[in-house]
MDAnalysis code that builds the backbone (N, CA, C; Angstrom):
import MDAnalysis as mda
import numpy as np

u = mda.Universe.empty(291, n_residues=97, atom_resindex=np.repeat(np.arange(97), 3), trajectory=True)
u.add_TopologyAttr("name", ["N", "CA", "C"] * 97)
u.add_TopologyAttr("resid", np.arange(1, 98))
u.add_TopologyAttr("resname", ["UNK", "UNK", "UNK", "UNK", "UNK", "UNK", "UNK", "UNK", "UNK", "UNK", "UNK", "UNK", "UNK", "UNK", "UNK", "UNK", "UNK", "UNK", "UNK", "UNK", "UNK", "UNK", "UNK", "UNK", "UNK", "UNK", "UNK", "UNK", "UNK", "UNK", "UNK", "UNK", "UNK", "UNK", "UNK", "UNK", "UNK", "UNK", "UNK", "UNK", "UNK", "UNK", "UNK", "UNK", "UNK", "UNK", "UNK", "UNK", "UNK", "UNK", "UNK", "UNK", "UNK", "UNK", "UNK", "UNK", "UNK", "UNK", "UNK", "UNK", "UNK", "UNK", "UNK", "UNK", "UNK", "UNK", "UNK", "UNK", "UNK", "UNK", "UNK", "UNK", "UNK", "UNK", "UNK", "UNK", "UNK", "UNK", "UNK", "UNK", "UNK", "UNK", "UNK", "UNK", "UNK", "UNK", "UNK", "UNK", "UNK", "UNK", "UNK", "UNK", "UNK", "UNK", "UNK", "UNK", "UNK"])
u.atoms.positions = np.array([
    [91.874, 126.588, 83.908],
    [92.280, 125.233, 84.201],
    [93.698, 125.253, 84.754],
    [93.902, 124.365, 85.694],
    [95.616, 124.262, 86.498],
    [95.807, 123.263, 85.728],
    [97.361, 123.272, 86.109],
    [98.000, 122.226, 85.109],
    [99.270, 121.906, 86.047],
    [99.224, 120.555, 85.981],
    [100.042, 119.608, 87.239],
    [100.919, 118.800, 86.714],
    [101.783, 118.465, 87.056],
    [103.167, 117.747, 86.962],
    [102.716, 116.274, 87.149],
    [102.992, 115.208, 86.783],
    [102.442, 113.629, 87.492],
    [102.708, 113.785, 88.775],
    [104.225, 114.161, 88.712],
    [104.709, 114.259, 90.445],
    [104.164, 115.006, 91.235],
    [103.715, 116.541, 90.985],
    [102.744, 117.366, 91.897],
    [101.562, 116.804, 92.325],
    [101.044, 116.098, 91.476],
    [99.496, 115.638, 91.094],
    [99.405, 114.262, 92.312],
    [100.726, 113.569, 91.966],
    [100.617, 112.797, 93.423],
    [101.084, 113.058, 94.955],
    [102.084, 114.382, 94.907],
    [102.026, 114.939, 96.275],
    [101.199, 116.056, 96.815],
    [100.135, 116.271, 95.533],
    [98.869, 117.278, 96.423],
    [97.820, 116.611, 95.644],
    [97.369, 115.471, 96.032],
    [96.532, 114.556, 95.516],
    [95.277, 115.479, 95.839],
    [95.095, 115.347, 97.295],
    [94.111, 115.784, 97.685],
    [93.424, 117.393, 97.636],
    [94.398, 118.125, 97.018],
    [94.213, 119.518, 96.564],
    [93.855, 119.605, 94.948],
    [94.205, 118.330, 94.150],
    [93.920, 118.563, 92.915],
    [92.492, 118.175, 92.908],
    [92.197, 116.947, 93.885],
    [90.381, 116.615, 93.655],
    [90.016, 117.756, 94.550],
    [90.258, 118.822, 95.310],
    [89.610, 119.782, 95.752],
    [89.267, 121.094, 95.021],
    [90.183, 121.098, 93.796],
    [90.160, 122.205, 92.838],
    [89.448, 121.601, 91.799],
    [89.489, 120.331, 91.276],
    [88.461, 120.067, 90.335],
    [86.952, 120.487, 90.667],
    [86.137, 120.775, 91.381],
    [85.351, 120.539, 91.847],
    [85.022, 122.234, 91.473],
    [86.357, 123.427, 90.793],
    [85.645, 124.737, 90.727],
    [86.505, 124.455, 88.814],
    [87.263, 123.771, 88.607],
    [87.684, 123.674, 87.485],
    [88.043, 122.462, 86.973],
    [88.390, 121.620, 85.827],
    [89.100, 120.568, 85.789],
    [90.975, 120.696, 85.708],
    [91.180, 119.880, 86.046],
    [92.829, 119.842, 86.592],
    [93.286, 119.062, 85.506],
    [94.654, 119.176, 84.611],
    [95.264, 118.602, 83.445],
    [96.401, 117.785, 84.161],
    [96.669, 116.836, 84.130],
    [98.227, 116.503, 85.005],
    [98.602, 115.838, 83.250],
    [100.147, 116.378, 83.611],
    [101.030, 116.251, 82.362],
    [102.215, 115.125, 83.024],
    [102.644, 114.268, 81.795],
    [103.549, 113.990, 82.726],
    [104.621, 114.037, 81.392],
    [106.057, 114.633, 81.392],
    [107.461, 114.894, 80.379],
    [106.057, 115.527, 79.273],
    [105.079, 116.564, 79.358],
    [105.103, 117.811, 78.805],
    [103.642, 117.149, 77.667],
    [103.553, 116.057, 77.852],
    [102.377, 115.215, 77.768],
    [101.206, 114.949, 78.398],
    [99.651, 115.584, 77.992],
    [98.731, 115.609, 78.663],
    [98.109, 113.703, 79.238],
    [98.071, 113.565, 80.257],
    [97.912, 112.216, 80.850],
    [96.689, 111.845, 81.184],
    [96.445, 112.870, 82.041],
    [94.677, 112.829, 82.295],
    [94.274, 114.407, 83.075],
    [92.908, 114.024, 83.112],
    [92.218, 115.570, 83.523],
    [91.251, 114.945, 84.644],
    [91.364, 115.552, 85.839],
    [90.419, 115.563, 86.749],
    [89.190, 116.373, 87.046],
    [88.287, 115.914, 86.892],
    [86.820, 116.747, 86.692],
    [86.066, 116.740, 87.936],
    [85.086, 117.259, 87.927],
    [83.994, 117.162, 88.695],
    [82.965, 116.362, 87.920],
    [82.150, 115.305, 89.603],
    [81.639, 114.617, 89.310],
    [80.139, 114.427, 87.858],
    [79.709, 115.852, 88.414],
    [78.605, 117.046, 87.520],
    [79.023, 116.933, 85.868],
    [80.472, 117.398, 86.010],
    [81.384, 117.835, 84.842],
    [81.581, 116.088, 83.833],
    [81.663, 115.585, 84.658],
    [81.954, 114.038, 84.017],
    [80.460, 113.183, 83.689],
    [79.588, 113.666, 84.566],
    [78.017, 112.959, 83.933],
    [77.222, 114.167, 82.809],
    [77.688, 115.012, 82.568],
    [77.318, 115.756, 81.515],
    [78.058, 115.435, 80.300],
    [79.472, 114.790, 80.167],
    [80.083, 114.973, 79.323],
    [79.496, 112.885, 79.210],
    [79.412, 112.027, 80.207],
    [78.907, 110.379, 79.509],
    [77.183, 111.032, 78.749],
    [76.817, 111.859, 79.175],
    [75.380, 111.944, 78.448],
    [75.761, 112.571, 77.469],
    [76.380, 113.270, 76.729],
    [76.834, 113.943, 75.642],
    [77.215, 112.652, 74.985],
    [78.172, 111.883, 75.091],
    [78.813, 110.790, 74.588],
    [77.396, 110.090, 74.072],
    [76.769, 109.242, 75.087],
    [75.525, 108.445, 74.970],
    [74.633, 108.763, 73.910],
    [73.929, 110.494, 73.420],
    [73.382, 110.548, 72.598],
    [73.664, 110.772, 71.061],
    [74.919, 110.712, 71.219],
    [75.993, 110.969, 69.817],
    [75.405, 109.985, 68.899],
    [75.280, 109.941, 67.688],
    [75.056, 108.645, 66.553],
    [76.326, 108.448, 66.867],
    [76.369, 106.935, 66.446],
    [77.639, 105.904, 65.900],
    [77.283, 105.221, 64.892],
    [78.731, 105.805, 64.015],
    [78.514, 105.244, 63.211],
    [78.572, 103.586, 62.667],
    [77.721, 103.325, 61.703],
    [77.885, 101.542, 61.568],
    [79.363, 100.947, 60.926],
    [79.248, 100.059, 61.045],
    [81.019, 99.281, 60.450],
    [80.791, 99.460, 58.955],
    [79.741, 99.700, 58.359],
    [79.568, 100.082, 56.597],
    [79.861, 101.178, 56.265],
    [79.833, 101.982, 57.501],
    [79.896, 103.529, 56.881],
    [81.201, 103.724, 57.203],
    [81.894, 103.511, 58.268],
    [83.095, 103.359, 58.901],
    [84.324, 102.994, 57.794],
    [84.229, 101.666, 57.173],
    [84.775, 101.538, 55.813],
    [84.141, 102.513, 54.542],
    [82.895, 102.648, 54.693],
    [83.269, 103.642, 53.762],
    [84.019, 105.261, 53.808],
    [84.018, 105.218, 54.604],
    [85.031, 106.675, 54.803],
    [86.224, 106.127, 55.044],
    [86.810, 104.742, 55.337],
    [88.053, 104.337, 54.906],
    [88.257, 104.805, 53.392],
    [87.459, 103.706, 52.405],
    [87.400, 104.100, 51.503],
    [87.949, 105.482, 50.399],
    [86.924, 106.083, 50.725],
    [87.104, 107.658, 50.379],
    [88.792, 108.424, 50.968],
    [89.211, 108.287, 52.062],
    [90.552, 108.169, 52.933],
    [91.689, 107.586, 51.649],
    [91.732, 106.331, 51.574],
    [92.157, 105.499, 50.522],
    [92.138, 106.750, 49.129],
    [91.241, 106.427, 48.473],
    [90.994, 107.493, 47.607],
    [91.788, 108.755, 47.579],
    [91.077, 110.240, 48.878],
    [92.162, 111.090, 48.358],
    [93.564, 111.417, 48.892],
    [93.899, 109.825, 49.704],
    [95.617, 110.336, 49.605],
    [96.356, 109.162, 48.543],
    [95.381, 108.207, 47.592],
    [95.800, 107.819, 46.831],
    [96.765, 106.657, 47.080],
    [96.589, 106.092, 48.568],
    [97.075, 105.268, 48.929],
    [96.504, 103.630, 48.983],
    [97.587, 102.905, 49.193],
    [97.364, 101.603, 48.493],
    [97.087, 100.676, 50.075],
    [95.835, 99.645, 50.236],
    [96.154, 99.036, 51.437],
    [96.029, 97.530, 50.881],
    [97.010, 97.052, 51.601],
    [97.761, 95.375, 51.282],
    [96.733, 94.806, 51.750],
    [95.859, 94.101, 51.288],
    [95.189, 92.912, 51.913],
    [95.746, 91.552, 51.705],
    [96.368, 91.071, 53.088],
    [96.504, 89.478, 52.710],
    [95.804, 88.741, 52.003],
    [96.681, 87.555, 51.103],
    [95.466, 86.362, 50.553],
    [94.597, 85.340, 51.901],
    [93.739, 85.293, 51.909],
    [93.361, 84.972, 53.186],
    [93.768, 83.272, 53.001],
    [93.793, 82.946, 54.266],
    [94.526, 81.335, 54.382],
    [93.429, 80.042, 55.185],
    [93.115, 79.673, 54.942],
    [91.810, 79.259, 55.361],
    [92.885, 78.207, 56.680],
    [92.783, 77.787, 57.757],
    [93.112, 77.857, 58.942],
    [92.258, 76.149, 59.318],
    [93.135, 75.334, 59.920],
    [92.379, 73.856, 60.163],
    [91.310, 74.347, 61.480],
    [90.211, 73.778, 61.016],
    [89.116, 73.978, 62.090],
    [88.661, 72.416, 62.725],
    [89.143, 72.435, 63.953],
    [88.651, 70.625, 64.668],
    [87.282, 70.331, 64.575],
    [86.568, 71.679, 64.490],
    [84.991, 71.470, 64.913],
    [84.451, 70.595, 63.460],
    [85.219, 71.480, 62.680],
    [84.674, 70.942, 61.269],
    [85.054, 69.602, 60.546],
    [86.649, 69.511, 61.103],
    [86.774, 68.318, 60.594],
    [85.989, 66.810, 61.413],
    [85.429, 67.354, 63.193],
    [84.601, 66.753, 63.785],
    [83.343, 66.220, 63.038],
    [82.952, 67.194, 63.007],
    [81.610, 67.390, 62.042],
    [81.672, 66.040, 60.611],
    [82.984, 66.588, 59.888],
    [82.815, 65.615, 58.855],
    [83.136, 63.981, 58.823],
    [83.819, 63.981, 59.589],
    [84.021, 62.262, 60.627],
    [82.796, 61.847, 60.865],
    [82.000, 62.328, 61.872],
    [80.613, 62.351, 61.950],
    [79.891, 61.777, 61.358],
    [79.938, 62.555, 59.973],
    [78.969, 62.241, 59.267],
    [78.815, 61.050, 57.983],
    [80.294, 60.740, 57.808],
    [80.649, 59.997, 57.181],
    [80.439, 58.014, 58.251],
])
């Protein structure tokens, strides 16, 4: 893999999408990876990899918060929740009265 400067990457633009195409190209910019230029092949193999992955559900998701919580024994603040004026509702009860 080559590895490009932001600034190189935009004065041989057209040499970095010509080398992706036998490798992918890293452009860094202050020593920080920014993005990687692939081939087109290289990039629809890697959305079909993505696509057949499980995801996980928002239950399981908190629960491995959970467990997280647990073994570093850390504490998370939940606000008291504040219940918030809703027009629709106070619509609603005008309404009906």
């Amino acid at each position: 893999m080559r590895t490009w400067t932001l600034g190189e990457a935009k004065k041989r633009f057209a040499e970095v999408f010509r080398l992706c195409a036998k490798k992918p190209q890293i452009i860094y910019d202050k020593k920080k990876p920014v993005g990687v230029v692939v081939a087109p092949s290289v990039f629809n193999e890697l959305m079909n990899l993505r696509a057949r992955q499980p995801r996980p559900s928002i239950a399981e998701l908190f629960d491995e918060l959970r467990e997280i919580q647990k073994l570093e024994t850390a504490e998370i603040d939940v606000p008291r929740r504040r219940d918030r004026p809703n027009s629709m509702i106070e619509m609603a009860d005008e309404l009906s009265h």
